[in-house]
N, CA, C and O atoms as a CHARMM CRD file, in Angstrom:
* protein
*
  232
    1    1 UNK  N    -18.86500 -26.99700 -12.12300 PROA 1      0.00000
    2    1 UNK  CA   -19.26800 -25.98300 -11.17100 PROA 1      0.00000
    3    1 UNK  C    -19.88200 -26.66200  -9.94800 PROA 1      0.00000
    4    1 UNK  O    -20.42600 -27.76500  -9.98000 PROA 1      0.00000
    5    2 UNK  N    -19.73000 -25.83200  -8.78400 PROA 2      0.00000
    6    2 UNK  CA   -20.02600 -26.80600  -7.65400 PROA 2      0.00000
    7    2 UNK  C    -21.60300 -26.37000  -6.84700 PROA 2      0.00000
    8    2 UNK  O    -21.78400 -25.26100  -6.34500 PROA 2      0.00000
    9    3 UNK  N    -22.59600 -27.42600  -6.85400 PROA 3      0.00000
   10    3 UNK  CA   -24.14700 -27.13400  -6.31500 PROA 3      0.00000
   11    3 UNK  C    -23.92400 -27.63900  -5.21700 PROA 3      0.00000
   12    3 UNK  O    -23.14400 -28.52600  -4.87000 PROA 3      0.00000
   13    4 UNK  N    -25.01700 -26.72500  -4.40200 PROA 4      0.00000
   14    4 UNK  CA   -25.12800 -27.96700  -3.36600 PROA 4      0.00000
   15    4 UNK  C    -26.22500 -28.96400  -3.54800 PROA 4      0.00000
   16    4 UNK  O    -27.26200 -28.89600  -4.20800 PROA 4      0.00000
   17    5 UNK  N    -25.73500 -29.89600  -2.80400 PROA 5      0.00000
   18    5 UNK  CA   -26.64200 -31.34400  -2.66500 PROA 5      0.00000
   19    5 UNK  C    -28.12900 -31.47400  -2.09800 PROA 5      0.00000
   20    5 UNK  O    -28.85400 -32.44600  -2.31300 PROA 5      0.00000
   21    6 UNK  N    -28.53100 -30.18000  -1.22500 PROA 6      0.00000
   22    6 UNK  CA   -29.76100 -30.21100  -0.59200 PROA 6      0.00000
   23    6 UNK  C    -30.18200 -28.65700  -0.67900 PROA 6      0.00000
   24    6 UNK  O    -29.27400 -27.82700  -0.62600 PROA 6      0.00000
   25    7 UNK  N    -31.44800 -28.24700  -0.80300 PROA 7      0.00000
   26    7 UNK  CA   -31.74100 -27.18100  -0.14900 PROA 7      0.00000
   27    7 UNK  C    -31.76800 -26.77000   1.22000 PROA 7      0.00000
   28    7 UNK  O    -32.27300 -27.23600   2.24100 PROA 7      0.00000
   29    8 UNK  N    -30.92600 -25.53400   0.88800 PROA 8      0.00000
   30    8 UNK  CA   -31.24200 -24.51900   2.54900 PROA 8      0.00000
   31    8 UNK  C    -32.53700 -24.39800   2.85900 PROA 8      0.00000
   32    8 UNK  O    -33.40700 -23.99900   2.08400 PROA 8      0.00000
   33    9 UNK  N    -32.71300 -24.78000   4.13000 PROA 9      0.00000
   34    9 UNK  CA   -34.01600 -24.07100   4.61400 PROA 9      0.00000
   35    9 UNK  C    -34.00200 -23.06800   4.89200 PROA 9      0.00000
   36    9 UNK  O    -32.96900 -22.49400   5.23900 PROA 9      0.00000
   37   10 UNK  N    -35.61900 -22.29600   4.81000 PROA 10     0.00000
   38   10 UNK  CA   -35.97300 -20.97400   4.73300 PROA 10     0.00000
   39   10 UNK  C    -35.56900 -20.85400   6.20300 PROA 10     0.00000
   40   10 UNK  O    -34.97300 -19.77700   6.17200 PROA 10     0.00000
   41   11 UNK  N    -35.52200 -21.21100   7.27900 PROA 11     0.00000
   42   11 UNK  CA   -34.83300 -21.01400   8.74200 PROA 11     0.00000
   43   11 UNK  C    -33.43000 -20.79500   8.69800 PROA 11     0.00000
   44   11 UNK  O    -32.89900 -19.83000   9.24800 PROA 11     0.00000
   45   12 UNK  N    -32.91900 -21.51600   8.16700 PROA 12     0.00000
   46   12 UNK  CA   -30.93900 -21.65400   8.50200 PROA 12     0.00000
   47   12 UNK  C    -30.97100 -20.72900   7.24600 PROA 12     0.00000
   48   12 UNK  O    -29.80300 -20.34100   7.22900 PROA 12     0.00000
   49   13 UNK  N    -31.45100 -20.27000   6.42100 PROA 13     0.00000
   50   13 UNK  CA   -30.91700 -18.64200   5.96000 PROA 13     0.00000
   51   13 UNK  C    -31.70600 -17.52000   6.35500 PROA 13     0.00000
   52   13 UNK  O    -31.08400 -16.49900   6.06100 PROA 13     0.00000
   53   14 UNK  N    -32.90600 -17.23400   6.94200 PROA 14     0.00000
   54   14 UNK  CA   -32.96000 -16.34700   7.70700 PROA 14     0.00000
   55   14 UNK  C    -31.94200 -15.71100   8.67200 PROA 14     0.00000
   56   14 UNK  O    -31.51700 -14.55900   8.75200 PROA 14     0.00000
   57   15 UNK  N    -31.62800 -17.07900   9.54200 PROA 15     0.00000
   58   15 UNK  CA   -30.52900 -17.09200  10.92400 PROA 15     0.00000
   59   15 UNK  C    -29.13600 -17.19200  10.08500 PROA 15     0.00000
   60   15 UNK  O    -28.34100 -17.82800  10.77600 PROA 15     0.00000
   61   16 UNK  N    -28.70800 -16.90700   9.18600 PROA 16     0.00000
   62   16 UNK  CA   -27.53000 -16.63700   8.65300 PROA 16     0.00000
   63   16 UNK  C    -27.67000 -15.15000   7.95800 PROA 16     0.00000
   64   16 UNK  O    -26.63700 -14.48900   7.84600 PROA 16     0.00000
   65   17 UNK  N    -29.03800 -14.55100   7.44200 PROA 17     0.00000
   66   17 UNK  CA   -28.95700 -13.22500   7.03200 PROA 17     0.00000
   67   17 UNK  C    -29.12300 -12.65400   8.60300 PROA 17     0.00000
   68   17 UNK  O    -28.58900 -11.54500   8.56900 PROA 17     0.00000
   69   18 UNK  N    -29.55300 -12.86800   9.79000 PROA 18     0.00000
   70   18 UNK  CA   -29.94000 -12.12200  10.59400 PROA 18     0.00000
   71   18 UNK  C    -28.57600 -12.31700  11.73400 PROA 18     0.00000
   72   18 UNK  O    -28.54100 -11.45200  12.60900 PROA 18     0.00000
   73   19 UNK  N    -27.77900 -13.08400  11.76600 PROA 19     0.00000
   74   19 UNK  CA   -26.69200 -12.69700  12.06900 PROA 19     0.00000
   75   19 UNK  C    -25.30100 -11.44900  10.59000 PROA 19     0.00000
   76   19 UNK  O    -24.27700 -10.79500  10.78900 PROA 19     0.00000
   77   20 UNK  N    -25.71400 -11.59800   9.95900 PROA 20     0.00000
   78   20 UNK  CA   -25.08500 -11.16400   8.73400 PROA 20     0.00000
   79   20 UNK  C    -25.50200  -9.66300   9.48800 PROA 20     0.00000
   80   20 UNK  O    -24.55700  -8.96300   9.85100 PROA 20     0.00000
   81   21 UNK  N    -26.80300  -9.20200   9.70800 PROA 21     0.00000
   82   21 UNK  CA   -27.35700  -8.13500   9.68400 PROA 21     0.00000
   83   21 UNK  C    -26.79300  -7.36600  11.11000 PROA 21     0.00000
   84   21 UNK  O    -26.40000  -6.20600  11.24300 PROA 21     0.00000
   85   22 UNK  N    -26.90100  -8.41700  12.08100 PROA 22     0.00000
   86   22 UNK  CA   -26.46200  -7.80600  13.24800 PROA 22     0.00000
   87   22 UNK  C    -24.78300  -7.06400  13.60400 PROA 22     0.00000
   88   22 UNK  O    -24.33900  -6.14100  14.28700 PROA 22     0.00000
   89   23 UNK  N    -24.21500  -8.19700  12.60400 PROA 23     0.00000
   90   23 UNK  CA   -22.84800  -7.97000  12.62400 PROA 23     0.00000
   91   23 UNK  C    -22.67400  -6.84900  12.36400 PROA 23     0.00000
   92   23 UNK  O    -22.19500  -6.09700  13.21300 PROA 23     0.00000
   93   24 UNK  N    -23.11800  -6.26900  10.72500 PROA 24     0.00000
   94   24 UNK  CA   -23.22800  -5.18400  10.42400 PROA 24     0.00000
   95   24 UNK  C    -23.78500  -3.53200  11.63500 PROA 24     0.00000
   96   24 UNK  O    -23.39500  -2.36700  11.70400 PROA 24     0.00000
   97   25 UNK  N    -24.62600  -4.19300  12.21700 PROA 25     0.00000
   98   25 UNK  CA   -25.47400  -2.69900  13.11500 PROA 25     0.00000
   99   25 UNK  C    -24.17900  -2.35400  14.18200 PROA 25     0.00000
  100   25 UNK  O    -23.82600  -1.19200  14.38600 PROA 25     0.00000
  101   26 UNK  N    -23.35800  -3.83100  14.99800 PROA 26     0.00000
  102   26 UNK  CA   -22.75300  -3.85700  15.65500 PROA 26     0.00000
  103   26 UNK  C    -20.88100  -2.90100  15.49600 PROA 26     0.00000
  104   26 UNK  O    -20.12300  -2.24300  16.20900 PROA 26     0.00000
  105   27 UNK  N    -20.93700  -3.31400  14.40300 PROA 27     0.00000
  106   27 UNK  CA   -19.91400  -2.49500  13.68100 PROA 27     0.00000
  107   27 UNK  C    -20.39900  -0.90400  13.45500 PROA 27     0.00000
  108   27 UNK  O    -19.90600   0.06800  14.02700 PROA 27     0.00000
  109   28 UNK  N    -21.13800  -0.89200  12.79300 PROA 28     0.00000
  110   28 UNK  CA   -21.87000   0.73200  13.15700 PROA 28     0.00000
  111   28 UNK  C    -21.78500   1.34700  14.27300 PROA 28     0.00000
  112   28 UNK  O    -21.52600   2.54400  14.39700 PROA 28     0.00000
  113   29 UNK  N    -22.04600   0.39000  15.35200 PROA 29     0.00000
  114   29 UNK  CA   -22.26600   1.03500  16.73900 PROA 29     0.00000
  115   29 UNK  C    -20.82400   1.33900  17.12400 PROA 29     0.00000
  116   29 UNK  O    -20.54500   2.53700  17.07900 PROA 29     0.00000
  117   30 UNK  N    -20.09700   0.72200  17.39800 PROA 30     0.00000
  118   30 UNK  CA   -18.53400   0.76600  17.52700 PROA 30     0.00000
  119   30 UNK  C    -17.80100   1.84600  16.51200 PROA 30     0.00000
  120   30 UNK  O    -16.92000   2.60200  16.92100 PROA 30     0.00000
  121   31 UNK  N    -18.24400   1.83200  15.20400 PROA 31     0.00000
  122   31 UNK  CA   -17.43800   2.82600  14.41400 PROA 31     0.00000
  123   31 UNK  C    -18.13400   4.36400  15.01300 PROA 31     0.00000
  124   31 UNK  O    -17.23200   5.09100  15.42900 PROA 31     0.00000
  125   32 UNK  N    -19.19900   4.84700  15.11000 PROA 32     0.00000
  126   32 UNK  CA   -20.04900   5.99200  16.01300 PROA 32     0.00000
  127   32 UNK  C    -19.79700   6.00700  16.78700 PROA 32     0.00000
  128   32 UNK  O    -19.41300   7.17600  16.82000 PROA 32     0.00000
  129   33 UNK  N    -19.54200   5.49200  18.10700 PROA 33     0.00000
  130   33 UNK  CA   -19.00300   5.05200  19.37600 PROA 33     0.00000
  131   33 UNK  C    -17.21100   5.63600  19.37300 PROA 33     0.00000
  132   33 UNK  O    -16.69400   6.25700  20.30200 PROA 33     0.00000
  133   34 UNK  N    -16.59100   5.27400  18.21600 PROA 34     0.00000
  134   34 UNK  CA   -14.97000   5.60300  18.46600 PROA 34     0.00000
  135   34 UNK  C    -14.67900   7.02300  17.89100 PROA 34     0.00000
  136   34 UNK  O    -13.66500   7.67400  18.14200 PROA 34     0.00000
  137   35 UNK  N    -15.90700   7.49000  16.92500 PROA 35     0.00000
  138   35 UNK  CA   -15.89400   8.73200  16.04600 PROA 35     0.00000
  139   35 UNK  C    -16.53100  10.26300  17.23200 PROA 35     0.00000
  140   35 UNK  O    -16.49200  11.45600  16.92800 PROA 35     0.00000
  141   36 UNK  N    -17.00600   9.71700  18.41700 PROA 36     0.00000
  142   36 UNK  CA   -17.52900  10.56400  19.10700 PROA 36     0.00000
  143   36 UNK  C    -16.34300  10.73000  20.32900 PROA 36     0.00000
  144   36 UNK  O    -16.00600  11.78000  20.87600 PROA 36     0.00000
  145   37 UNK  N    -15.93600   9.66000  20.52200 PROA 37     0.00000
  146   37 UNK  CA   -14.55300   9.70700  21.46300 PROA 37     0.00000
  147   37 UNK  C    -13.59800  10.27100  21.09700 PROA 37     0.00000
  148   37 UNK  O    -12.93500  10.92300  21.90300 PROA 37     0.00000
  149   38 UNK  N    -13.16600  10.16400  19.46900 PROA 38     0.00000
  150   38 UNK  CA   -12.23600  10.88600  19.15800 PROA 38     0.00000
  151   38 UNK  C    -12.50600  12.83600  19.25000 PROA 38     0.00000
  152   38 UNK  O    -11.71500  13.68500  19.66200 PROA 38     0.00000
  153   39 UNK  N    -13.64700  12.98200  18.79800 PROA 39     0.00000
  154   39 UNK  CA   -14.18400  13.99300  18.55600 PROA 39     0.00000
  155   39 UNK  C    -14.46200  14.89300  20.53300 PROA 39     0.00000
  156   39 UNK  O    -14.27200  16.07200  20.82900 PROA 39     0.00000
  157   40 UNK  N    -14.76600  14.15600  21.12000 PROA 40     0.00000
  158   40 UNK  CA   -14.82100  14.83300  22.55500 PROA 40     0.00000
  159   40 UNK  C    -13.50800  14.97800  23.22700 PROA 40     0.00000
  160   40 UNK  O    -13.25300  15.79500  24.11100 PROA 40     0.00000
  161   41 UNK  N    -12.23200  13.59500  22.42500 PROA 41     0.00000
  162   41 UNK  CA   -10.88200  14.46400  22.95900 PROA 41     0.00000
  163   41 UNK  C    -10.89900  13.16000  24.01200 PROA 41     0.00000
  164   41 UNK  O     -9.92200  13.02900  24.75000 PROA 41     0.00000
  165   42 UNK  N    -12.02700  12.17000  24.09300 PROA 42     0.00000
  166   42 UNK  CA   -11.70700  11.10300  25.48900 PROA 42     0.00000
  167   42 UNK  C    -11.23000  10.02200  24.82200 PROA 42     0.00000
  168   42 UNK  O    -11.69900   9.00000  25.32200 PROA 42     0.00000
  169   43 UNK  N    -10.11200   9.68100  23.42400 PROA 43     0.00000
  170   43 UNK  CA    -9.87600   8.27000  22.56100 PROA 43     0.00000
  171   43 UNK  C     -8.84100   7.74100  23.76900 PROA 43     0.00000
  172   43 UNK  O     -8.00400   8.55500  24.16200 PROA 43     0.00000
  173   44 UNK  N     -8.86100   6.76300  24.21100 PROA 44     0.00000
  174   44 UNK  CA    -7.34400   5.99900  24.78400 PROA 44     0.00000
  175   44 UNK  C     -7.37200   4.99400  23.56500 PROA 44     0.00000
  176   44 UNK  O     -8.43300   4.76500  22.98400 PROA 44     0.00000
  177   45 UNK  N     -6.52000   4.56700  23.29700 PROA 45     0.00000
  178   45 UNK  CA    -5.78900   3.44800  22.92300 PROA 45     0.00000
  179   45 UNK  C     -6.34100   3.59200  21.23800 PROA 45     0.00000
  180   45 UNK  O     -6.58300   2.72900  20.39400 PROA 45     0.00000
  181   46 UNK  N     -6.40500   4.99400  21.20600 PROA 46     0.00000
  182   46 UNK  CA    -6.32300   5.03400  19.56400 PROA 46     0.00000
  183   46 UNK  C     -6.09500   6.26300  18.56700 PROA 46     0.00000
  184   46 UNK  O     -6.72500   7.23700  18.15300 PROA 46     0.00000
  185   47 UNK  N     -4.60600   5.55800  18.38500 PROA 47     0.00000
  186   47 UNK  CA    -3.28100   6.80400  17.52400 PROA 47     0.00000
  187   47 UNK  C     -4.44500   7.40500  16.06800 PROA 47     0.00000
  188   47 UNK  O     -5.19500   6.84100  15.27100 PROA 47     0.00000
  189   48 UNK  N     -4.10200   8.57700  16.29900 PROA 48     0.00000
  190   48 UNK  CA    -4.41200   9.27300  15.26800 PROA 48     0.00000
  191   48 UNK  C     -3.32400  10.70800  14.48000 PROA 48     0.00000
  192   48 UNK  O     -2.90300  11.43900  15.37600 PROA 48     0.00000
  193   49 UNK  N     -3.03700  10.98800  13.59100 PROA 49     0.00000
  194   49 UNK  CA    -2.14100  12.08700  13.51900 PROA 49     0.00000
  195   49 UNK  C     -3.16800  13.23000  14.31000 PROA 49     0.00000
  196   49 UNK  O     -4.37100  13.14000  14.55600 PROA 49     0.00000
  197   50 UNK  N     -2.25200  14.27300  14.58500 PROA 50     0.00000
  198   50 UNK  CA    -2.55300  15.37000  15.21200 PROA 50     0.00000
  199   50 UNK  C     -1.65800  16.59000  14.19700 PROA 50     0.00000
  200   50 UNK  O     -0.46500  16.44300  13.93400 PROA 50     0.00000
  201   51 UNK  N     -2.52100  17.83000  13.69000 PROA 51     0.00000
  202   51 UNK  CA    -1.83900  18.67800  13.42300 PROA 51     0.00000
  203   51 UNK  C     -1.22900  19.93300  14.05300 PROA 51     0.00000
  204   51 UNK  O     -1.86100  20.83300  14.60800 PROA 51     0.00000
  205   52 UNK  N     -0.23500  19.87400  13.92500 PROA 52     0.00000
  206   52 UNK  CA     0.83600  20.70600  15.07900 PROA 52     0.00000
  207   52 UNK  C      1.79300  21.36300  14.04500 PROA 52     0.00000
  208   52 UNK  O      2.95100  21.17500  13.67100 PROA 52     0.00000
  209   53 UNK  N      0.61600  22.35600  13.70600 PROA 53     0.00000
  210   53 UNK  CA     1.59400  23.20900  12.64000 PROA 53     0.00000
  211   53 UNK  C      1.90600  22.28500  11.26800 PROA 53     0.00000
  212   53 UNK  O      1.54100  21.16700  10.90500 PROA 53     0.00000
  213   54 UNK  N      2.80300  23.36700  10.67200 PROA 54     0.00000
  214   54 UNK  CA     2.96500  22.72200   9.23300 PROA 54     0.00000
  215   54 UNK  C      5.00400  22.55700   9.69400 PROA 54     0.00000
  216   54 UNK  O      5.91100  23.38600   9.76000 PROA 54     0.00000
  217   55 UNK  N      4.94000  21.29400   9.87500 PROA 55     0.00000
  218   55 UNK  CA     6.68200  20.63500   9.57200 PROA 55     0.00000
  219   55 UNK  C      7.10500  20.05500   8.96100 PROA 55     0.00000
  220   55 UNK  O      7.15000  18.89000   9.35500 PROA 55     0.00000
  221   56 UNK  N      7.58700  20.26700   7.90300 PROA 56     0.00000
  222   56 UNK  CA     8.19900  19.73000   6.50200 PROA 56     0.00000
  223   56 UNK  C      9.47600  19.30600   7.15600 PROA 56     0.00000
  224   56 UNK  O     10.07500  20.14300   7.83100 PROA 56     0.00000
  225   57 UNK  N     10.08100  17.78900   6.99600 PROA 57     0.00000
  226   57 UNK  CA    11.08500  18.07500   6.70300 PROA 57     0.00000
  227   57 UNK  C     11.64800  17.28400   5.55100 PROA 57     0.00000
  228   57 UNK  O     11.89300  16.07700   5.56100 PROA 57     0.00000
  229   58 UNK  N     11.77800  17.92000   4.80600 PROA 58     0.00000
  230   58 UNK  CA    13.16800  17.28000   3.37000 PROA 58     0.00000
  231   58 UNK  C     14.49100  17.46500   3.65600 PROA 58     0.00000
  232   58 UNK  O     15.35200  17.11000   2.85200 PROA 58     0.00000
């Protein structure tokens, strides 16, 4: 099984959870951000189905 050779410092994993963390808020912001655009009707450049009646075809 593979260890590592040295301990992490309590710094270089802070600054690896606190980018971890930001990534995360940043993605939040963008997924809320595209869910309100879609929802006001202003999305460019992002396909969504639209329902336009019921069209079956078999």
């Amino acid at each position: 099984m593979a260890v590592p050779k040295k301990k992490t410092s309590k710094s270089k994993r802070n600054q690896r959870h606190a980018i971890w963390k930001a990534k995360a808020a940043t993605a939040a912001e963008r997924a809320l951000s595209l869910g309100k655009s879609v929802l006001s009707g202003r999305a460019q450049g992002f396909v969504y189905p639209m329902d336009e009646g019921d069209e079956d075809d078999d």
